[in-house]
N, C-alpha and C positions, 0 to 999 in steps of 0.2 A: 524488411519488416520493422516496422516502428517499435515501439516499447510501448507496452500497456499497462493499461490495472483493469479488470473484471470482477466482477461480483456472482457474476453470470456469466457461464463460458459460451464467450462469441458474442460478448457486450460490451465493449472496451465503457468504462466508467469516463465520462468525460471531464467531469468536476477535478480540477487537481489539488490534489491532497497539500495540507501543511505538512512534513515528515520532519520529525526529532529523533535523534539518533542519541543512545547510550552504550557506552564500552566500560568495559570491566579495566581495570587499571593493567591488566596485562596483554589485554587488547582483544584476547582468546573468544569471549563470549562478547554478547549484544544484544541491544534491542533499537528496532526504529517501529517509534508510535506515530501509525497515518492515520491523519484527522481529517475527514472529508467531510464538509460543512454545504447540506441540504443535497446531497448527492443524488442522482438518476436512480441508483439503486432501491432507493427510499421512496421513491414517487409509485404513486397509486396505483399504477396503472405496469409493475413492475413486477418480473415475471416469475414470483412465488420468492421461495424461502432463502434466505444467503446463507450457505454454507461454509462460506472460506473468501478468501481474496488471493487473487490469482496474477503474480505479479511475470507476464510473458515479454520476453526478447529474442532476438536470434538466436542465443543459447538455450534458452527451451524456455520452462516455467519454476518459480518458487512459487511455495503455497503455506498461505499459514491458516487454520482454523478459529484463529483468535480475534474473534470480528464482533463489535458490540454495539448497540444501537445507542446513543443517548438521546434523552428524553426531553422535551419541554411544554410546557404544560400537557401533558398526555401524549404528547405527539412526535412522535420519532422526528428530530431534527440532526444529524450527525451520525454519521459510522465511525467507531474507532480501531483500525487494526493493529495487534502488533505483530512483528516479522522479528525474530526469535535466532543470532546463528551460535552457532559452538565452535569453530573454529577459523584459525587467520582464514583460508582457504573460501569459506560461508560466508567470509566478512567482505573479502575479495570479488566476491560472486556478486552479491549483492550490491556491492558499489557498482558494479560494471551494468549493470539495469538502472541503479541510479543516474549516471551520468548518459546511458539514453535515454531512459524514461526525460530526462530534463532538458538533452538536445530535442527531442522530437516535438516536446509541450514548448518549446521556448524560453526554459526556465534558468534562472542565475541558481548557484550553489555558493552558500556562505558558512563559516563554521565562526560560531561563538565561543 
């Protein structure tokens, strides 16, 4: 199974997100803010209300509620999710979707 992102469960989101990662100086908590810029989820023809962002891999799913639309002139251009962990363990978890969410999409991984 590849690694996805969903809006919609059983809609893999095709657009791949910008994701910035922040860590608490003790490494314990975090956050990584995905930016997905004019996304499928967003198009008209898109199948009702987002509730979450559904981050799936062989290890199952993360989910976060925290999904927000921004705006440009009136008009929803952009989803912003953030994905929220509390401990090393959450941080762990999450990098290991990261690094196949980015082998499956093709994607480099760089830390500034």
């Amino acid at each position: 199974m590849a690694a996805a992102i969903q809006f919609f469960r059983g809609v893999d989101e095709p657009v791949v997100p910008d994701i910035r990662l922040t860590r608490s100086r003790d490494g314990m908590t975090g956050q990584a803010l995905f930016v997905f810029e004019e996304p499928n989820a967003l198009a008209p023809e898109a199948i009702g209300d987002i509730t979450g962002m559904f981050l799936l891999d062989e290890e199952g799913e993360l989910i976060t509620r925290d999904v927000k639309a921004r705006f440009v002139n009136g008009k929803a251009s952009a989803l912003e999710a953030t994905y929220t962990w509390k401990s090393e363990a959450d941080f762990e978890r999450f990098m290991r979707f990261a690094e196949r969410y980015a082998e499956s999409h093709e994607l480099g991984f760089n830390q500034s």
